[in-house]
C-alpha positions as CSV (number, residue, x, y, z in Angstrom):
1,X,0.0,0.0,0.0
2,X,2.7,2.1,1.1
3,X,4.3,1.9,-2.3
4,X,1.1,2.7,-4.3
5,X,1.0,5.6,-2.4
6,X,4.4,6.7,-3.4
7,X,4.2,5.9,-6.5
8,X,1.0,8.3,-7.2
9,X,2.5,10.9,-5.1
10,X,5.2,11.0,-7.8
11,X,3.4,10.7,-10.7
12,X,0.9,14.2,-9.3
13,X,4.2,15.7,-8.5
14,X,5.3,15.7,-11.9
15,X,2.1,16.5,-13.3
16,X,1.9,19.3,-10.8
17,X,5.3,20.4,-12.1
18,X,5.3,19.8,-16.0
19,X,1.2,22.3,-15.6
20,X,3.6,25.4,-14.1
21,X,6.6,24.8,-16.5
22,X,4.2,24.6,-19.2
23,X,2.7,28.3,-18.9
24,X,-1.2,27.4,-17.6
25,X,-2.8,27.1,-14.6
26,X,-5.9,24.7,-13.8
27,X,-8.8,27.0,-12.5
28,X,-12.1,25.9,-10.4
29,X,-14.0,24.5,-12.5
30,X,-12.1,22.8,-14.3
31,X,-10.6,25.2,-17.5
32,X,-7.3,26.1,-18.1
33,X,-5.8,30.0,-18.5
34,X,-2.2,30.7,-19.7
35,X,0.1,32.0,-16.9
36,X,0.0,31.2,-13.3
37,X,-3.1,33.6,-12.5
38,X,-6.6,33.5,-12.7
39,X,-9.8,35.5,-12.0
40,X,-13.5,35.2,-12.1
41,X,-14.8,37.1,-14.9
42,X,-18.8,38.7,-13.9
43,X,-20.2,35.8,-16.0
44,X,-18.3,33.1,-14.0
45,X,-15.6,31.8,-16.6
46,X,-12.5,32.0,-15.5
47,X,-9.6,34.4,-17.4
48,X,-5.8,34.2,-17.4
49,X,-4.6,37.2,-15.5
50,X,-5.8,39.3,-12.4
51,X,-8.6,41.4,-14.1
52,X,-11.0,40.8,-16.8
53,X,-12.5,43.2,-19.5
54,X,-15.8,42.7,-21.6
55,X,-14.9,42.0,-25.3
56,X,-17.5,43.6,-28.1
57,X,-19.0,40.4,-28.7
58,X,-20.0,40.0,-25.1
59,X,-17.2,37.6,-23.7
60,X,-14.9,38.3,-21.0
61,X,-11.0,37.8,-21.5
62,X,-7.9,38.1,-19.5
63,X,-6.0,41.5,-18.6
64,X,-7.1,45.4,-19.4
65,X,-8.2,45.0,-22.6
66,X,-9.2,42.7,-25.7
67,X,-7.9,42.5,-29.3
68,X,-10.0,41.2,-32.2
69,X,-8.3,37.9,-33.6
70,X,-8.2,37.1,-37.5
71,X,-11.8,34.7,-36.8
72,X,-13.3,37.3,-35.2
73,X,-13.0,35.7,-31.6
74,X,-11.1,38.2,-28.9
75,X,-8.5,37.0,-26.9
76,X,-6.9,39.1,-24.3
77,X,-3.7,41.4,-24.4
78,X,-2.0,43.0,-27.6
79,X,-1.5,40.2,-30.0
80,X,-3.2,36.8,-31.4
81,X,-1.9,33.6,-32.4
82,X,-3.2,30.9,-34.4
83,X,-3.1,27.3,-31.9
84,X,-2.4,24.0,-34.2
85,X,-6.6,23.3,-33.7
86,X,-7.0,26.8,-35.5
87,X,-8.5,28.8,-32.8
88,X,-6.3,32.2,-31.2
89,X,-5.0,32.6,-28.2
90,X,-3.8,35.4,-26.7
91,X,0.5,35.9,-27.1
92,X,3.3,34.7,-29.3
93,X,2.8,31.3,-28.8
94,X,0.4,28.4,-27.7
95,X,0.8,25.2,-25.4
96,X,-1.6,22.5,-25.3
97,X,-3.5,21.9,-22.1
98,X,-4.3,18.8,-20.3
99,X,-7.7,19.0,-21.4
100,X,-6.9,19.7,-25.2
101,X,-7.5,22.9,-25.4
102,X,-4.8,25.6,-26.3
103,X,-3.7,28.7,-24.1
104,X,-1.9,31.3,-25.3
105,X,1.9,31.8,-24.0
């Protein structure tokens, strides 16, 4: 018993480790958000960053202010880049979540 133990307490400690070097955070309910902050938007999704700000289209993204991506979603910040599924993130880059969805770096 005492080895199963040890052995999952590994295993979560590198997960734990490889989510923070990888740039996103796991939030409440279940969601990831690129960096290692989060905040409660008024609708209840949860945003990268420690503020949120209401896009045009009536979404809520990370930081002070949104920017309009080439599919006409907003992501947060000052620039967009295309994830390998085709959607934008926020940033110069994207990693890919535990979940499968991509956050912006």
């Amino acid at each position: 018993m005492k080895k199963i133990f040890l052995s999952t307490l590994a295993v979560v400690t590198i997960l734990s480790t490889s989510v923070l070097a990888d740039g996103y955070t796991l939030t409440p309910d279940g969601s990831y958000v690129a960096g290692d902050s989060y905040s409660m938007a008024p609708d209840g999704s949860y945003v990268s960053g420690d503020s949120s700000s209401l896009a045009p289209d009536g979404s809520y993204v990370g930081g002070s202010s949104s920017n309009l991506a080439p599919d006409g979603s907003y992501v947060g910040g000052g620039t967009s880049n295309m994830a390998p599924d085709g959607s934008y993130v926020s940033g110069d880059s994207s990693s890919l979540a535990p979940d499968g969805s991509y956050v912006g770096n």
